[in-house]
Each structure stands twice: as C-alpha cells, then as structure tokens.
N, C-alpha and C positions, 0 to 999 in steps of 0.2 A: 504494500500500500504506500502510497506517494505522500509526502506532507505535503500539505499547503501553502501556496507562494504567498509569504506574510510581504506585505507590503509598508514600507518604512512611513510616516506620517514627516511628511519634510517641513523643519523647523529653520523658522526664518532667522538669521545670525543679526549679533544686536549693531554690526555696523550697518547692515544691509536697511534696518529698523530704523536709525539714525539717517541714513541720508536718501531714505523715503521721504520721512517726516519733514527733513532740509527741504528737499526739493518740493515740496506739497510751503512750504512758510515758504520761502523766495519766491515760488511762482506766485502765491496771491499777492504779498509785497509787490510783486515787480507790474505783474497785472497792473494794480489799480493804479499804481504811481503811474505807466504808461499810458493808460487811459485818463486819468488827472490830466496828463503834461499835452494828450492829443486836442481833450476839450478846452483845454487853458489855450492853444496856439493855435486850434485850428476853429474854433464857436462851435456853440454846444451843437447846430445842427451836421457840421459834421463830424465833429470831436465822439459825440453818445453814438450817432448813428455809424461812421465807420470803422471809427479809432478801435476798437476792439479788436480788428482784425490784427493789426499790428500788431497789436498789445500779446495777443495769445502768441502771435512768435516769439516775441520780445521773451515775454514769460516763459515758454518753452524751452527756448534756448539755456536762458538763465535758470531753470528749473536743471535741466540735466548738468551742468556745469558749475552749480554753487559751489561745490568746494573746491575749482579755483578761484571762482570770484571772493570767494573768502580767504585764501593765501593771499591774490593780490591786493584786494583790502590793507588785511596786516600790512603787506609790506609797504604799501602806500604811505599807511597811518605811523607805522614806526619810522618812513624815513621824514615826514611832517614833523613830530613831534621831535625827533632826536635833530635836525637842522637847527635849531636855534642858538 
C-alpha cells in the first residue's frame, strides 16, 4: 500500500511579509501624492479625471522598487545632513 503525497502548506518568510507590506504603504503614499501633484498642475478636471493613470504607474513602479528608493533616501538624507 502506497502512503499519501502529504503536501507541505507553504509559509510565507517574514522578509517576503515585510516588503509586501512596503510595497502595499509606498504605493498608496506615492499614488495619492501623484494624483495630488496631477490635480494641483494640471485643474481638477483633468488632474481627478486622468491623473490617475499616471499615478498607478508612478505607484507601481515605486511599489516594486521601494527598497531602493529607501537606500537612496538614506543616502541622500545622510549626505544633506553630514555636508554642513
């Protein structure tokens, strides 16, 4: 008699967890900021009405990528601060 193919329950790893969570907070951060900066420059009737399209690239982009855009941050912000 043959056992049965036990099948492993695949558990999600806490960095994997982590830079879910990142990219889910950057993308709405960067979303609404893009759509803010569409409607602030281009008036609300096209700002609301197309601006979003951008924005979702914007935000996509910046969603898969946040953790260089957070190295380069740092190193931005460290070399602001230490220049003085």
């Amino acid at each position: 008699m043959q056992e049965p193919i036990r099948v492993l329950v695949r558990r999600e790893s806490t960095v994997s967890a982590i830079y879910q969570n990142g990219a889910i907070l950057v993308w709405l951060v960067t979303f609404f900021g893009c759509w803010v900066y569409c409607i602030q420059n281009y008036g609300v009737s096209l700002g609301v009405g197309l601006g979003w399209l951008p924005s979702i690239l914007v935000a996509t982009v910046a969603g898969a990528l946040w953790p260089l855009l957070l190295v380069f941050a740092a190193v931005v912000g460290w070399t602001f601060f230490t220049a003085g």
